[in-house]
Backbone of each chain as ProteinMPNN parsed JSONL, in Angstrom:
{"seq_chain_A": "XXXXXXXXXXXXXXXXXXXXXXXXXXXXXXXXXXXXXXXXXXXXXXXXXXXXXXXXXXXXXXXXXXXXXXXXXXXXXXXXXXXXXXXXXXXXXXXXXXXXXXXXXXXXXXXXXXXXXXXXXXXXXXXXXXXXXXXXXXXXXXXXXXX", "coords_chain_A": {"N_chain_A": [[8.723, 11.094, -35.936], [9.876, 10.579, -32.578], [10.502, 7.311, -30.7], [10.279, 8.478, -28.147], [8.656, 10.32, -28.14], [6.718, 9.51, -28.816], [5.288, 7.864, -26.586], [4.204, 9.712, -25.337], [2.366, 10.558, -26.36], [-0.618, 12.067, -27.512], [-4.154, 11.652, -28.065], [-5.143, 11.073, -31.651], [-7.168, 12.152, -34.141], [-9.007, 12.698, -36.731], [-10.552, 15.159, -39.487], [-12.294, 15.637, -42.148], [-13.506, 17.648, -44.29], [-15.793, 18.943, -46.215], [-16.235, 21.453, -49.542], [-18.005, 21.955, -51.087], [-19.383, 22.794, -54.772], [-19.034, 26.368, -55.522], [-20.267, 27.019, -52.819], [-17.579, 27.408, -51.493], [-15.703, 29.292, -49.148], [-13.094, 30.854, -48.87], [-11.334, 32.959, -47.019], [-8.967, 32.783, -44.988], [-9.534, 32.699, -42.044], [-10.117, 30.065, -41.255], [-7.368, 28.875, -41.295], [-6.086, 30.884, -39.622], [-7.484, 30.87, -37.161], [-6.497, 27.655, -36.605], [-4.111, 27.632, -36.757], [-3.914, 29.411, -34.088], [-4.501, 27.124, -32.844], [-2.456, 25.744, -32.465], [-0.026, 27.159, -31.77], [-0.816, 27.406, -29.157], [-0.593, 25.209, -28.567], [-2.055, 23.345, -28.091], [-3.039, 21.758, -30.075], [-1.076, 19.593, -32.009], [-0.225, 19.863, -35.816], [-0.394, 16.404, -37.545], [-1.052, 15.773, -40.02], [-2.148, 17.442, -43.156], [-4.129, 17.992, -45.714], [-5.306, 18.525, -49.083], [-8.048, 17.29, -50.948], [-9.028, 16.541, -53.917], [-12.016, 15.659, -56.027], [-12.932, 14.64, -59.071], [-15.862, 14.989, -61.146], [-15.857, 11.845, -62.475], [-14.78, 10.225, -60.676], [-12.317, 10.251, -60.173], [-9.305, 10.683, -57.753], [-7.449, 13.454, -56.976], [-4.731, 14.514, -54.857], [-3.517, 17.397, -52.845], [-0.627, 18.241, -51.838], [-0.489, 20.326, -48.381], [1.542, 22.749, -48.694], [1.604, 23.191, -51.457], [-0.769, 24.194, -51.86], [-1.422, 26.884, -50.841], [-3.48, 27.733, -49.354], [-4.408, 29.977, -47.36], [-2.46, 31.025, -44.265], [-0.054, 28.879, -42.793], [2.345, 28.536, -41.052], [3.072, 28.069, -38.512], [1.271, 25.429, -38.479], [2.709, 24.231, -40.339], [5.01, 23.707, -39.841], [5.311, 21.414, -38.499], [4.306, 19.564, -39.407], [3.634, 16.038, -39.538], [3.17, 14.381, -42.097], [1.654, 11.88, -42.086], [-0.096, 10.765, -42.925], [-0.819, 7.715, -45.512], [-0.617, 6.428, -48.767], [-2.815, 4.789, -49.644], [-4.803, 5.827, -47.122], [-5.523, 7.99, -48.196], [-7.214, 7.502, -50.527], [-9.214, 5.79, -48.549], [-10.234, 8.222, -47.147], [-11.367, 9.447, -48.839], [-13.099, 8.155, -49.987], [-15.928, 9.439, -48.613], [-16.123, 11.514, -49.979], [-17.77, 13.73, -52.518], [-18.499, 13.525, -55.677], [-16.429, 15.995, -57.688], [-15.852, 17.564, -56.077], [-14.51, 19.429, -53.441], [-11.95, 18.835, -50.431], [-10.853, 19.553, -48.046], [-8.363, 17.434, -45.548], [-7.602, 16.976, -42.209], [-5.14, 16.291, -39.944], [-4.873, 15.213, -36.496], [-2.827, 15.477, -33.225], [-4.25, 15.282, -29.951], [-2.7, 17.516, -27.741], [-3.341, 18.379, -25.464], [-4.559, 16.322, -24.242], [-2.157, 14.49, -23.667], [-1.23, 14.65, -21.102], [-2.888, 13.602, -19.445], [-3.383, 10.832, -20.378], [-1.299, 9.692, -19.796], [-1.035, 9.543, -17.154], [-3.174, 8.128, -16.745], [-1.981, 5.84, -17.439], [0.252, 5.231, -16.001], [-1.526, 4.897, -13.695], [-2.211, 2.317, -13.976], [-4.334, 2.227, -15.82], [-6.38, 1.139, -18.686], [-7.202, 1.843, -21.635], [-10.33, 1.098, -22.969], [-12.999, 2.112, -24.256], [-13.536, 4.815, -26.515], [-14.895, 7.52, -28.557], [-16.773, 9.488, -30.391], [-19.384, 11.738, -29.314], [-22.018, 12.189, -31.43], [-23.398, 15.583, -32.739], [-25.88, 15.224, -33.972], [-26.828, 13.277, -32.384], [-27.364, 14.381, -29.675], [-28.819, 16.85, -30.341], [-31.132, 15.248, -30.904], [-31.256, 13.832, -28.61], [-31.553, 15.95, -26.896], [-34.374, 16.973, -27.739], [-36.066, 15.084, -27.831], [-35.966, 15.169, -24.952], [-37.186, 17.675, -24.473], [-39.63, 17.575, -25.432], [-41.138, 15.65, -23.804], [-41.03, 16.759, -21.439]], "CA_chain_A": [[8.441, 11.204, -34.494], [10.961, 9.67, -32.15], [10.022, 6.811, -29.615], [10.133, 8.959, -26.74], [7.228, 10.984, -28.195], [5.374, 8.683, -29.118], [5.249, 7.748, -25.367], [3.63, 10.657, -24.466], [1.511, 10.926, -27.595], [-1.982, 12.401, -27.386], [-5.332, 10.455, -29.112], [-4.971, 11.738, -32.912], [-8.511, 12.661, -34.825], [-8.951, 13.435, -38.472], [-11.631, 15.522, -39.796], [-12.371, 15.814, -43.699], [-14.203, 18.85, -44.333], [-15.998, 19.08, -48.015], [-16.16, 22.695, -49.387], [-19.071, 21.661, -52.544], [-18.399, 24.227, -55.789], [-19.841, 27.65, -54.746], [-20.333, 27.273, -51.301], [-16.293, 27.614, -50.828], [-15.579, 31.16, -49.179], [-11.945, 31.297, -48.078], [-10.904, 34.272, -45.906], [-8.272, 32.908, -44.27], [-9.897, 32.396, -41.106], [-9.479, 28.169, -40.59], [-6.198, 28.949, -40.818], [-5.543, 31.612, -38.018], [-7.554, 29.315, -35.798], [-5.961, 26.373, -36.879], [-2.588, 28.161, -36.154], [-3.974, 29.806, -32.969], [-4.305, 26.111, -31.595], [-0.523, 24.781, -32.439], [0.675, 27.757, -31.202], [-0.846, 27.19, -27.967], [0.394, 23.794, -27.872], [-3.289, 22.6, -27.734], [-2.841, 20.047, -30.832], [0.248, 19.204, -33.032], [-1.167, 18.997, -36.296], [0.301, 15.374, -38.043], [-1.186, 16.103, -41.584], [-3.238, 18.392, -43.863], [-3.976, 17.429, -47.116], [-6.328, 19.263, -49.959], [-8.061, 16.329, -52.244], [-10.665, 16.522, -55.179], [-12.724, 14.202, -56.607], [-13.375, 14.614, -60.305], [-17.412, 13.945, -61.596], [-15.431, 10.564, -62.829], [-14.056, 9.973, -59.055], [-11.052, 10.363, -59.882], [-9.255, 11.51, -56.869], [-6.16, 14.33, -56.666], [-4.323, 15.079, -53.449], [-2.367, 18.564, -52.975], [0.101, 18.776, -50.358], [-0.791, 21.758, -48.031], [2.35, 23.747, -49.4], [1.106, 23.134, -52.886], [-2.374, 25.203, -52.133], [-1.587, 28.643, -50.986], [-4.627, 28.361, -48.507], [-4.132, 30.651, -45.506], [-0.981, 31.214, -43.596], [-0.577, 28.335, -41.98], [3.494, 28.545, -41.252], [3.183, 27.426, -37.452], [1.222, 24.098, -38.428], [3.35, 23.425, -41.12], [6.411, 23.568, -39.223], [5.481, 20.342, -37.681], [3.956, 18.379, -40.302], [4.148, 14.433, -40.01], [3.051, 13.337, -43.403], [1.354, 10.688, -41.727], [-1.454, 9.38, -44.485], [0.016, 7.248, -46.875], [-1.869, 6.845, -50.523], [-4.405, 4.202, -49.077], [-6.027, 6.448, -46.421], [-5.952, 9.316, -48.935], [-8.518, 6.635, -51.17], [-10.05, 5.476, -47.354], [-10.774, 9.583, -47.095], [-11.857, 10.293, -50.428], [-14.775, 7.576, -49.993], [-16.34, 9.924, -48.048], [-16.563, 12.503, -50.411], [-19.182, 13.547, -52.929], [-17.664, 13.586, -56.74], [-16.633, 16.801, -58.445], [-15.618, 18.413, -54.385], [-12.889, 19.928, -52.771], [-11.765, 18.562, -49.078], [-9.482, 19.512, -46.218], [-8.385, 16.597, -44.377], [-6.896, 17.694, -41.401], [-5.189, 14.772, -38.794], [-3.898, 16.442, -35.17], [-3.028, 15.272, -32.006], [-4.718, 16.267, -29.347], [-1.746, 17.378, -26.987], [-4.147, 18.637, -24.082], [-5.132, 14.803, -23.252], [-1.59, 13.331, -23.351], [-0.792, 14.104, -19.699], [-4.076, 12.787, -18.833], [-3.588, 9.691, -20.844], [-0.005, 9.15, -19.902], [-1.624, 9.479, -15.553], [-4.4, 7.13, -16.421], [-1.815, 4.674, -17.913], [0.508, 4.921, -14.771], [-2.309, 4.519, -12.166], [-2.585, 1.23, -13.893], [-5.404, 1.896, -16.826], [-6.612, 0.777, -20.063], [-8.487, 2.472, -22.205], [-11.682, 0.094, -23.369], [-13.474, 2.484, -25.157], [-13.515, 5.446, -26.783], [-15.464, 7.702, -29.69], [-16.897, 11.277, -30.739], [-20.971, 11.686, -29.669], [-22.492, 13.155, -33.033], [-24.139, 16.538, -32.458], [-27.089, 15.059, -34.649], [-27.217, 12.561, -31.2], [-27.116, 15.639, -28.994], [-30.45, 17.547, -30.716], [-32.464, 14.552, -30.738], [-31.673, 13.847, -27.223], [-32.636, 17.189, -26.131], [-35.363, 17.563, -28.42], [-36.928, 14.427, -26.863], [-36.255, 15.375, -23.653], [-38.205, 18.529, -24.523], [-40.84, 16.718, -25.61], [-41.821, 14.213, -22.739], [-40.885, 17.733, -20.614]], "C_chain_A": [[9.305, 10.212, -33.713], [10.33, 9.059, -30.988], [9.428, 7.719, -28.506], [9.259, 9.546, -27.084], [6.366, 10.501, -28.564], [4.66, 7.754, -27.837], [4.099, 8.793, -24.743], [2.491, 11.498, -25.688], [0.1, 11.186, -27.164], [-2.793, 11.421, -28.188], [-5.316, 12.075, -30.332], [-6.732, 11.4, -33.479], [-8.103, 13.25, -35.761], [-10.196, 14.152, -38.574], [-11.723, 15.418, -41.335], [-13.426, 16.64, -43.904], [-14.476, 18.925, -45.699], [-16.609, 20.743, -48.242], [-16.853, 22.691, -51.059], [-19.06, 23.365, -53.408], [-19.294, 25.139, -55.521], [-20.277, 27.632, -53.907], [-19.161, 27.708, -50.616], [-16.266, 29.411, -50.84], [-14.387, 31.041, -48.121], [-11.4, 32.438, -47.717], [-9.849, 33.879, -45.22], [-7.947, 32.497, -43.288], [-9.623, 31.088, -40.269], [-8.44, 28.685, -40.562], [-5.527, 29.569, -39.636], [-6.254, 31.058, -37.478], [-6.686, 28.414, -35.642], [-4.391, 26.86, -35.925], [-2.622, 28.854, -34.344], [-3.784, 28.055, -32.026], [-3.047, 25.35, -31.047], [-0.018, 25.822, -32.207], [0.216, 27.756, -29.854], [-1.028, 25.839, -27.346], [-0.969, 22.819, -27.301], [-3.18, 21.219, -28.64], [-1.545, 20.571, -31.832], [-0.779, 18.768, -34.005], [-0.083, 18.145, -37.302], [-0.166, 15.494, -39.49], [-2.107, 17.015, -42.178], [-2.793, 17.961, -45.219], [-4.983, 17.967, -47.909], [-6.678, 17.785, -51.072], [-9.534, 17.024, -52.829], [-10.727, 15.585, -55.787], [-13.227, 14.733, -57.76], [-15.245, 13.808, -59.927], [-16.744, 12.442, -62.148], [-15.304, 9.351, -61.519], [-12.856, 9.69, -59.202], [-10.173, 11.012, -59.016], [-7.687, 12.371, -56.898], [-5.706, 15.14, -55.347], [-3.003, 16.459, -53.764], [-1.935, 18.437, -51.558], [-0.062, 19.928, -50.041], [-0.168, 23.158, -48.873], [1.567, 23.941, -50.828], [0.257, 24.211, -53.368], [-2.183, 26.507, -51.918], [-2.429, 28.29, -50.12], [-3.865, 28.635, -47.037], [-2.757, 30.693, -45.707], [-0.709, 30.289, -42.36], [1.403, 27.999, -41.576], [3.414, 27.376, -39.819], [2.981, 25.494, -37.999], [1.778, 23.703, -39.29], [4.643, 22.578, -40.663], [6.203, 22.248, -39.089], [4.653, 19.223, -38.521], [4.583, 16.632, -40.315], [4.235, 13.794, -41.231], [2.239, 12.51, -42.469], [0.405, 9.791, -42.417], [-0.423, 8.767, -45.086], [-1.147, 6.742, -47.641], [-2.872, 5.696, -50.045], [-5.265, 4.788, -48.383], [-6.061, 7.75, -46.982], [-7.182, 8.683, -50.054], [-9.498, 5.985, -50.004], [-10.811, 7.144, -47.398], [-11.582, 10.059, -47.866], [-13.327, 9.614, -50.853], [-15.885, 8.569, -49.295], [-17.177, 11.116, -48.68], [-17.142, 12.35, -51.842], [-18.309, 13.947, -55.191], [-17.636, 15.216, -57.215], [-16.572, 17.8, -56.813], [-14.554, 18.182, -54.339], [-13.353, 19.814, -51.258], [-10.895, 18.418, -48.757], [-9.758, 17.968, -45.668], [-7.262, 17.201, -43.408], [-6.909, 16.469, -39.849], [-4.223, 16.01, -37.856], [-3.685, 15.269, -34.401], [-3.134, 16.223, -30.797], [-4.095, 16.746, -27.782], [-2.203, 17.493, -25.274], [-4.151, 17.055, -23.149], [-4.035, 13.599, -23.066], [-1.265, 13.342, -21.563], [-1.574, 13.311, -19.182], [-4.026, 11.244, -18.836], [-2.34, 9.179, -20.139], [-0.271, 8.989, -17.79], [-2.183, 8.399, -15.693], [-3.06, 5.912, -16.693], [-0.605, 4.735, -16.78], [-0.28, 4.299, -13.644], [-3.151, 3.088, -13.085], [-3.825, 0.855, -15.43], [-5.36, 2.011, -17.928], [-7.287, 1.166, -20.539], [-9.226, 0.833, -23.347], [-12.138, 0.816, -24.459], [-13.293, 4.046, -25.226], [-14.469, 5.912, -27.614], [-15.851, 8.838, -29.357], [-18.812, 10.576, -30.817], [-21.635, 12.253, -31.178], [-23.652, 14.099, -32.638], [-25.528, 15.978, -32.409], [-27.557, 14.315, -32.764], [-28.077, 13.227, -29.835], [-28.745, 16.045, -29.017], [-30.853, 16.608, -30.207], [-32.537, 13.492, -29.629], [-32.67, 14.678, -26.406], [-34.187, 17.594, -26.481], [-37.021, 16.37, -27.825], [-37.191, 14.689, -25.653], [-37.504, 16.918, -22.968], [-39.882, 18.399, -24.693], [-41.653, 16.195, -24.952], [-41.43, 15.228, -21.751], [-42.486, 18.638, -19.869]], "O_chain_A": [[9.453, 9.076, -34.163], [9.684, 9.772, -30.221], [8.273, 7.651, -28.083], [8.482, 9.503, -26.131], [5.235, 10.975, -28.672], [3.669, 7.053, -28.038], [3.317, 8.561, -23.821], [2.045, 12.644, -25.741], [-0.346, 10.376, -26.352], [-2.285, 10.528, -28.865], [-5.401, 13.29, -30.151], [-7.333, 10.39, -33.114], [-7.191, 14.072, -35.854], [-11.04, 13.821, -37.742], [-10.694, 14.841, -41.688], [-14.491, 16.116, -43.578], [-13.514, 18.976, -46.465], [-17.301, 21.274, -47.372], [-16.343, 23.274, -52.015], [-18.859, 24.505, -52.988], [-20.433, 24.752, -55.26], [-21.135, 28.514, -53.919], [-19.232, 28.246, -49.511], [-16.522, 30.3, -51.652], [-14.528, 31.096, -46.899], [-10.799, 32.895, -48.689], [-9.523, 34.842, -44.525], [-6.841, 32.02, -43.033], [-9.145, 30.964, -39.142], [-8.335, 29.231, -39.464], [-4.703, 29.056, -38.878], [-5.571, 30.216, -36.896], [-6.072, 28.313, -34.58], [-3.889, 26.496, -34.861], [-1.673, 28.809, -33.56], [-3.179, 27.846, -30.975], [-2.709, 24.752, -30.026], [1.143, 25.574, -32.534], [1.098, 28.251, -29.153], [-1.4, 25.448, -26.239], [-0.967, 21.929, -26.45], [-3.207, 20.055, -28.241], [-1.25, 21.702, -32.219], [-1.708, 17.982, -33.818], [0.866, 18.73, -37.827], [0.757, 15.173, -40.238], [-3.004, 17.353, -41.406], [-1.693, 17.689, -45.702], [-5.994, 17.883, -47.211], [-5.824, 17.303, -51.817], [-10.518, 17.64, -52.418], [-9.862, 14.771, -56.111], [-14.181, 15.471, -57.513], [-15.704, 12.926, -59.201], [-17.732, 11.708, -62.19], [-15.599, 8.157, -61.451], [-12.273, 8.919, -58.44], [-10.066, 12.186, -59.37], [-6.722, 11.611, -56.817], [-6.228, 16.17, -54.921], [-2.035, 16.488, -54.524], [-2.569, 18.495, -50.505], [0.074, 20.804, -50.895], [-0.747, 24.104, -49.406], [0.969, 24.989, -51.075], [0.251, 24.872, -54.406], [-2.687, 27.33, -52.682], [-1.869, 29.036, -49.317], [-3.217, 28.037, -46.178], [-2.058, 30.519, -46.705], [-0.972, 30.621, -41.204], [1.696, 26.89, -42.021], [3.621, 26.169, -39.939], [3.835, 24.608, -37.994], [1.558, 22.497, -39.4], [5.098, 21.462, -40.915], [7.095, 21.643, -39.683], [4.481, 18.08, -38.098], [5.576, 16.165, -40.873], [5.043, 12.913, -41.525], [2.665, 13.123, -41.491], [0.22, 8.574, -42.447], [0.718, 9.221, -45.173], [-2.318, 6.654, -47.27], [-4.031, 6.063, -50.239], [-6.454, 4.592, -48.637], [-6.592, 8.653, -46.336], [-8.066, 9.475, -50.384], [-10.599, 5.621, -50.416], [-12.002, 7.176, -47.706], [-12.404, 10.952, -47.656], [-14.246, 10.038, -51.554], [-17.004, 8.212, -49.663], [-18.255, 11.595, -48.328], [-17.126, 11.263, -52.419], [-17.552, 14.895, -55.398], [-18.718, 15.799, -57.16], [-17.382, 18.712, -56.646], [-13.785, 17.333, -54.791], [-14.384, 20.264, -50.759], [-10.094, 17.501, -48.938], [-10.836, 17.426, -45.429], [-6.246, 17.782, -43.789], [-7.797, 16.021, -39.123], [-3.473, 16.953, -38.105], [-4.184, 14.187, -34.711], [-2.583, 17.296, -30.552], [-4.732, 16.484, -26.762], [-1.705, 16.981, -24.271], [-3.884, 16.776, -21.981], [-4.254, 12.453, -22.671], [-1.103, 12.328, -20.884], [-1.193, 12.359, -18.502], [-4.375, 10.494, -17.925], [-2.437, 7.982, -19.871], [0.495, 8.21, -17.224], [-1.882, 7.509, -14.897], [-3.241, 4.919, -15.987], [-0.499, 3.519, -16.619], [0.123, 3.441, -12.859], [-4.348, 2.834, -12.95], [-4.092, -0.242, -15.921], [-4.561, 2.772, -18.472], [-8.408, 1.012, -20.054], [-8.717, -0.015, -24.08], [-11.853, 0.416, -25.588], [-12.947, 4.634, -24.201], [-15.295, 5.02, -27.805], [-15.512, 9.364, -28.297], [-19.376, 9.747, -31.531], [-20.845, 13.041, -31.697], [-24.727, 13.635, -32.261], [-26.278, 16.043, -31.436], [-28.445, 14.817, -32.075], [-29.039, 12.773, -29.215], [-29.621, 15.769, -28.197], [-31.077, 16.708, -29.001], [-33.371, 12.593, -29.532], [-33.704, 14.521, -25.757], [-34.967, 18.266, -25.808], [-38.208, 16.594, -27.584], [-38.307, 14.558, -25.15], [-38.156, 17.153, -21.95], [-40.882, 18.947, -24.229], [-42.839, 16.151, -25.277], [-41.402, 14.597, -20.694], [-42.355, 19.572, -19.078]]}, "seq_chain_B": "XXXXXXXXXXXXXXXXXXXXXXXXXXXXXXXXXXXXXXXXXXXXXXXXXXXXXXXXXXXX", "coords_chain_B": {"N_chain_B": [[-3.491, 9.192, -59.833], [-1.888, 12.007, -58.325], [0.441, 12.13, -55.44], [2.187, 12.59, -52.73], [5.604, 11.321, -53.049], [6.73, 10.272, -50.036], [4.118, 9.369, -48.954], [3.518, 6.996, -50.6], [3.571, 3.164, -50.683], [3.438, 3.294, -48.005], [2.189, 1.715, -44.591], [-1.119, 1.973, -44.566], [-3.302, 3.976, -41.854], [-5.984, 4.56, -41.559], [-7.212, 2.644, -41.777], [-10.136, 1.792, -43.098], [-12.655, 2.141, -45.948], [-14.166, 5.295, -45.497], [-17.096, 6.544, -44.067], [-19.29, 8.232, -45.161], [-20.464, 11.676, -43.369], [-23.257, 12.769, -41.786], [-24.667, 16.053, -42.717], [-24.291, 18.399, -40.401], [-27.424, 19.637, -38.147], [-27.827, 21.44, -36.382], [-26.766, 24.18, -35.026], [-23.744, 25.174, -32.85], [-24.763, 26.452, -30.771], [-27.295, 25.705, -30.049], [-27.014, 23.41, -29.184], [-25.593, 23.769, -27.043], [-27.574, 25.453, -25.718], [-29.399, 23.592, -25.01], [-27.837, 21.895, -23.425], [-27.307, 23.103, -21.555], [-29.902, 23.76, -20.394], [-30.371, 20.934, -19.139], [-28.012, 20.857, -16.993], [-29.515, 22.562, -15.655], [-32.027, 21.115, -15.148], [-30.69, 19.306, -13.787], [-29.481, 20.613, -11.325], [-31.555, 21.189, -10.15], [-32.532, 18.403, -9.491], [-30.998, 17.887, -7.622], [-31.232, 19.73, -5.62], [-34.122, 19.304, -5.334], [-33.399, 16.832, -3.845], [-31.951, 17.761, -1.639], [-33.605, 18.873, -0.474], [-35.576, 16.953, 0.312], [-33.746, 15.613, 2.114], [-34.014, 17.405, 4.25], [-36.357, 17.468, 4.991], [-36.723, 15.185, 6.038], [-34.707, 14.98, 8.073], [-36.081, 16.927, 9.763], [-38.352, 15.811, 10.625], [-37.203, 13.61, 12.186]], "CA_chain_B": [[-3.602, 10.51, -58.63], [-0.496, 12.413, -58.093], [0.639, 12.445, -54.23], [3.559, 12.713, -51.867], [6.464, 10.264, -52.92], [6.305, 9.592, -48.928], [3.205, 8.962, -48.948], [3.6, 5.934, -51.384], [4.207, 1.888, -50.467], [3.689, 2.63, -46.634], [0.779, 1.33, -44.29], [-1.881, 2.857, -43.802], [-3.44, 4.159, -40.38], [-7.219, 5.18, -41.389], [-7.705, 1.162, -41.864], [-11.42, 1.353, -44.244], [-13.024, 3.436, -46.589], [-14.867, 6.432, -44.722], [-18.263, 6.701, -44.412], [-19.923, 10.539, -44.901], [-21.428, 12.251, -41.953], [-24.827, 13.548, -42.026], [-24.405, 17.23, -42.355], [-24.67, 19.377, -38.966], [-28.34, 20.142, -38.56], [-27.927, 22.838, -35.674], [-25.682, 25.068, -34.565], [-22.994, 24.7, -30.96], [-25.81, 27.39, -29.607], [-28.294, 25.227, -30.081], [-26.479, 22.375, -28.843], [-24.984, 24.708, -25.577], [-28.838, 26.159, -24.251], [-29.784, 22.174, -24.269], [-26.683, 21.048, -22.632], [-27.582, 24.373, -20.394], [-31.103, 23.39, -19.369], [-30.245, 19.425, -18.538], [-27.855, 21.389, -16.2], [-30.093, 23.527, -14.504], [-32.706, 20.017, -14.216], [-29.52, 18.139, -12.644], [-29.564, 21.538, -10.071], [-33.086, 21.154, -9.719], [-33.074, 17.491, -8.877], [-29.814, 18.259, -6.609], [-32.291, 20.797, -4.652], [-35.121, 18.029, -4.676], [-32.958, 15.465, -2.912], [-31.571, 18.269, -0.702], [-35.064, 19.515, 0.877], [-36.214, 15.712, 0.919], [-32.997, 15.224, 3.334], [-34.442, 17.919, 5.472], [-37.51, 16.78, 5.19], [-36.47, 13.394, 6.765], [-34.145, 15.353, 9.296], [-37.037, 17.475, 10.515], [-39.562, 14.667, 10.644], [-36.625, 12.988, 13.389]], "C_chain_B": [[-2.259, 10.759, -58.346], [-0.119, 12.402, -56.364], [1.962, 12.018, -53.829], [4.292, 11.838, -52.336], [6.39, 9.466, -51.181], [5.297, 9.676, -48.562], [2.964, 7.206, -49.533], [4.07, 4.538, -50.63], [4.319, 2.049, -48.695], [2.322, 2.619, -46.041], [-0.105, 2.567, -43.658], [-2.533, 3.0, -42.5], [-5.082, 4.774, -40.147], [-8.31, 3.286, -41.143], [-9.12, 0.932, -42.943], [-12.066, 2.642, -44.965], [-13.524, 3.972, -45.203], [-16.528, 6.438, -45.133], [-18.604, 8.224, -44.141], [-20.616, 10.554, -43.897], [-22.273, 12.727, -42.469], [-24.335, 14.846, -41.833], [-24.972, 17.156, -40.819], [-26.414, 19.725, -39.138], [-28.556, 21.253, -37.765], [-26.628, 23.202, -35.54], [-25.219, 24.844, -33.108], [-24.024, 25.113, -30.024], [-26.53, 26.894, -29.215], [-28.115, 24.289, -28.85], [-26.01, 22.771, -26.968], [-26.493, 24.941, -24.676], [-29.076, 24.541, -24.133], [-28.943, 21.938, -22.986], [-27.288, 22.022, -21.365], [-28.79, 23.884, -19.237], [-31.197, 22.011, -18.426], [-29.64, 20.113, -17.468], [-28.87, 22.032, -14.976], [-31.249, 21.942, -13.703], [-32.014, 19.355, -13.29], [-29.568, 19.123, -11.539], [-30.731, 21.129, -9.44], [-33.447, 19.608, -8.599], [-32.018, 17.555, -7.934], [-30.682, 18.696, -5.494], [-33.495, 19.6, -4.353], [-34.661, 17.147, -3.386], [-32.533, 16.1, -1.653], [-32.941, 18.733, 0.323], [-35.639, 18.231, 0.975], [-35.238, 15.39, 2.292], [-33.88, 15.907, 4.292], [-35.212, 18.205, 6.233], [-37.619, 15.815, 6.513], [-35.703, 13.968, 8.384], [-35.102, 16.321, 10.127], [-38.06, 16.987, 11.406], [-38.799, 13.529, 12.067], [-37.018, 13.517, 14.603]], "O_chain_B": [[-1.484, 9.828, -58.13], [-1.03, 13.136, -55.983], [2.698, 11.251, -54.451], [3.603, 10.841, -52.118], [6.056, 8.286, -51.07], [5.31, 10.223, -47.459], [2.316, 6.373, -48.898], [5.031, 4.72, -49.882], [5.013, 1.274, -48.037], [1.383, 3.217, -46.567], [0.026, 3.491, -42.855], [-2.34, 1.992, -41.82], [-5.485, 5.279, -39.099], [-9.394, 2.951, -40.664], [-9.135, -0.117, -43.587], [-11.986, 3.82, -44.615], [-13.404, 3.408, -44.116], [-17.013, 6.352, -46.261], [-18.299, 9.038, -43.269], [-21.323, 9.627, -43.501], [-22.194, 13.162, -43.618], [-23.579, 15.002, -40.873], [-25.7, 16.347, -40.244], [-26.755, 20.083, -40.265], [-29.344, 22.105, -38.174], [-25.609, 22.608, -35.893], [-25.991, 24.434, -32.241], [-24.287, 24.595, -28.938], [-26.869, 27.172, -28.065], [-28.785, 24.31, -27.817], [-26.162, 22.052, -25.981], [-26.649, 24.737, -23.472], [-28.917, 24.145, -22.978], [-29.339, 21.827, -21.825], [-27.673, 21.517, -20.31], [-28.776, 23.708, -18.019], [-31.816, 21.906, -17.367], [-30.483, 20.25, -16.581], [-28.85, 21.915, -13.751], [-31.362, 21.655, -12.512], [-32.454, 18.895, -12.237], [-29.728, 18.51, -10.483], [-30.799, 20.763, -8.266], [-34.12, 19.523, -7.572], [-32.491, 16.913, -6.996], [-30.808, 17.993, -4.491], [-33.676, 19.113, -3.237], [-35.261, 16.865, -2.349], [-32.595, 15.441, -0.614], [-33.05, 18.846, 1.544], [-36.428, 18.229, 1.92], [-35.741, 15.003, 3.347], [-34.498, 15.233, 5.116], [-35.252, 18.743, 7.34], [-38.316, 15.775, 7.527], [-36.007, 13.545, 9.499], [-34.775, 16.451, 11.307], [-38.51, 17.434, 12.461], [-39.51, 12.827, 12.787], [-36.576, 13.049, 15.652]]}, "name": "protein", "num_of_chains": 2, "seq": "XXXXXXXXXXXXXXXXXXXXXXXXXXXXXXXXXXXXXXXXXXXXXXXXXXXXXXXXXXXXXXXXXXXXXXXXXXXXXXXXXXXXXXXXXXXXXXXXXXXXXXXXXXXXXXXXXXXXXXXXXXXXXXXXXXXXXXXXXXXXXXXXXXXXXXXXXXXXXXXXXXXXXXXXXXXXXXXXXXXXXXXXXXXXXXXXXXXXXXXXXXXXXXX"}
């Protein structure tokens, strides 16, 4: 990525998605989303990575190409690489031994003009973070409650 | 563990292990009629404050 885009860089988010043995049902589908969003220039995605965790925890990473899953040509095109082998063992804590998980890092291109306005008219971002659905319900569910 | 040659010997950018998320326990739908109804109370108390104004401007 060359200076100048990293200027105008969006806020990047990972997800790690675990796909526990017989629950996985690939169709395809993540992928033509996935590809519907980098073709409409919503996020650039900076890595995808397939790991498993042995019952031992031993962990094995496949580069996207490697897997065959989906058709994912668009987001490949633009692949950063950007993990390197420590946050592929930071990622892999996460997951449950003897599982298969997508990690999937983007940026989220929608919010660089925004970000790149706020930081002209002078501002700093303080804080940030992702509410958690779970937060969400048992807001509403109180608020239903004492309703 | 086998992975990327560039991947290897450069810093990382996740900074600490990961901690697991609690699965999802509802669904966006679920999550959407809430968000929906707080809406309609924020209308509601919108409309409160608006017939108290004209309350107050009647009562002049």
């Amino acid at each position: 990525m060359a200076p100048s885009e990293t200027d105008e860089l969006g806020p990047v988010d990972y997800i790690v998605v675990d796909f526990p043995p017989g629950v996985s049902n690939f169709t395809g589908e993540m992928a033509a989303e996935l590809d519907k969003l980098v073709s409409a220039r919503t996020i650039r995605v900076l890595d995808l990575i397939v790991l498993t965790k042995g019952e031992d925890g031993e962990i094995d990473a496949l580069e996207i190409e490697d897997t065959g899953v989906g058709d994912l040509r668009t987001a490949e095109a633009e692949l950063a690489g950007l993990l390197a082998e420590e946050d592929v063992v930071n990622l892999a804590a996460a997951m449950k031994p003897g599982t298969t998980a997508g990690v999937l890092v983007w940026e989220n291109i929608w919010a660089a003009p925004f970000a790149s306005a706020a930081r002209r008219a002078g501002g700093q971002l303080i804080a940030d973070g992702r509410i958690p659905i779970q937060a969400i319900l048992a807001s509403i569910e109180a608020d239903e409650e004492g309703a | 563990m086998p992975i990327g040659r560039m991947r290897r010997g450069r810093r990382g950018v996740v900074g600490a292990p990961v901690a697991r998320t609690a699965a999802v326990a509802g669904s966006a739908a679920v999550v959407a009629h809430g968000v929906g109804r707080r809406h309609d109370r924020r209308d509601d108390r919108r409309d409160d404050r608006g017939d108290r104004r004209e309350d107050r401007r009647d009562r002049r």
